[in-house]
Every structure is written in C-alpha cells, then in structure tokens.
GUNU-309933 format. One line per 8 residues: number of its first residue (from 1); their letters; for each residue x, y, z of C-alpha. Coordinates in steps of 0.1 Angstrom, whole numbers, m for minus. Each point is the difference from the previous one (the first is absolute). Example, Ala and Ser with C-alpha at 12.3 -4.5 7.8 and 13.67 -1.06 7.14 Angstrom:
// GUNU-309933
1> AS> 123/m45/78 ~ 14/34/m7
***
This chain:
// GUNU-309933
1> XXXXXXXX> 734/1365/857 ~ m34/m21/1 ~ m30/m1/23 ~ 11/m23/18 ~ 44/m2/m5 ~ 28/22/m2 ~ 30/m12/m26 ~ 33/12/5
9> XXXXXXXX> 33/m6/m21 ~ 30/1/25 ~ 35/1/m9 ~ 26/m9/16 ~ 39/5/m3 ~ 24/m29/5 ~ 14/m4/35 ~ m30/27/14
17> XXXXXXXX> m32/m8/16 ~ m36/12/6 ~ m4/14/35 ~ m12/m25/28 ~ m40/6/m4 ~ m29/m18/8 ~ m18/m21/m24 ~ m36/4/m1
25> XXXXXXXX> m19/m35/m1 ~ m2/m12/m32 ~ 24/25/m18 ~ 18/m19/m32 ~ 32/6/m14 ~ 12/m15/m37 ~ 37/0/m6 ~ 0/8/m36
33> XXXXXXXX> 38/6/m6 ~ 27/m11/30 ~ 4/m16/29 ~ m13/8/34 ~ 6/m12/36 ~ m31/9/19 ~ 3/m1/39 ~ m23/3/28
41> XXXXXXXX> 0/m7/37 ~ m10/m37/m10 ~ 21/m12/m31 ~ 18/8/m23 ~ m11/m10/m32 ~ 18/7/m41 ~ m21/10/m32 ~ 16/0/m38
49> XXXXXXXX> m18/12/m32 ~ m35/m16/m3 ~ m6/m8/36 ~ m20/21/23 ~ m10/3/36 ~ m27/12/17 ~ m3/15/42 ~ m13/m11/29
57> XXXXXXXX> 2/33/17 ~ 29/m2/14 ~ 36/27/m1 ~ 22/m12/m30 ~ 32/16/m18 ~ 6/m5/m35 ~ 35/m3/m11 ~ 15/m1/m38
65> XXXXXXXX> 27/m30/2 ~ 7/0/m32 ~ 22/22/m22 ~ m29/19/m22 ~ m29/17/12 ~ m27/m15/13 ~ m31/8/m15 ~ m38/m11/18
73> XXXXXXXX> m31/6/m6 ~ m19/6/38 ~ m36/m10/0 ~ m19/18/31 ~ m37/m3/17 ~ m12/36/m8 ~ m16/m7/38 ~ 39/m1/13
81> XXXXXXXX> 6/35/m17 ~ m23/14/18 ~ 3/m13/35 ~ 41/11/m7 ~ m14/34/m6 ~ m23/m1/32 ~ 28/m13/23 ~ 26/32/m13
89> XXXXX> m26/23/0 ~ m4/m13/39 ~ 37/2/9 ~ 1/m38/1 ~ 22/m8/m30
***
C-alpha cells in the first residue's frame, strides 16, 4: 500500500465469482493468469492474461470462465479506500 494506491492480488476459483461491488473511479485490474468475464450494468466485456481494465465507477462482477484460477492484480485510488470506509462506517454501504 502506497500514498496514494492500494494493490491487491485476487484469486479466483474456476466457475466462482467476486461479489457484485462497486468500482471506484479509476480502479485497475491486470489479469495476470486466466480468463475473466467482467460485467456491469452497461457491458459486458472479456479479459485474458496480459490485458487489463480499468473502472468507471460503476457495479461490476468478475467471473473466472476459464478452467484455472484466475489470478489479478487490483490497482485502487487510496482516496476510494477511504470514502468505502466513510460510507460503512455511515451505514451506507
């Protein structure tokens, strides 16, 4: 954890998911082993090895399609992390 971003390495099983969340504004995600399907109200878009994708704020699922785990690395505004905690600590989650 930086200044200024948060780094995260998620894993995910094949055939599971990351819960439905919302994306803070400018969060990026680097698919560095897998396949993902990555949906939101909007689109639906696919990510392999290599690519990456980065939020526009909006609520997204993450889904392993492929048959080993999916492994990204989550790049987040520290500013998000702390507005996240502000809205939980205010009952708004």
């Amino acid at each position: 954890m930086g200044a200024q971003h948060i780094v995260k390495h998620l894993t995910v099983l094949p055939g599971q998911s990351l819960p439905l969340s919302v994306a803070t504004l400018g969060t990026h995600w680097r698919v560095v082993e897998g396949s993902a399907m990555i949906s939101s109200q909007e689109r639906v878009q696919m990510i392999w090895r290599d690519q990456s994708l980065t939020s526009g704020g909006e609520i997204q699922r993450i889904d392993n399609i492929g048959i080993r785990p999916l492994h990204l690395i989550e790049v987040a505004p520290t500013r998000s992390i702390r507005m996240a905690k502000r809205r939980v600590l205010s009952g708004v989650a």
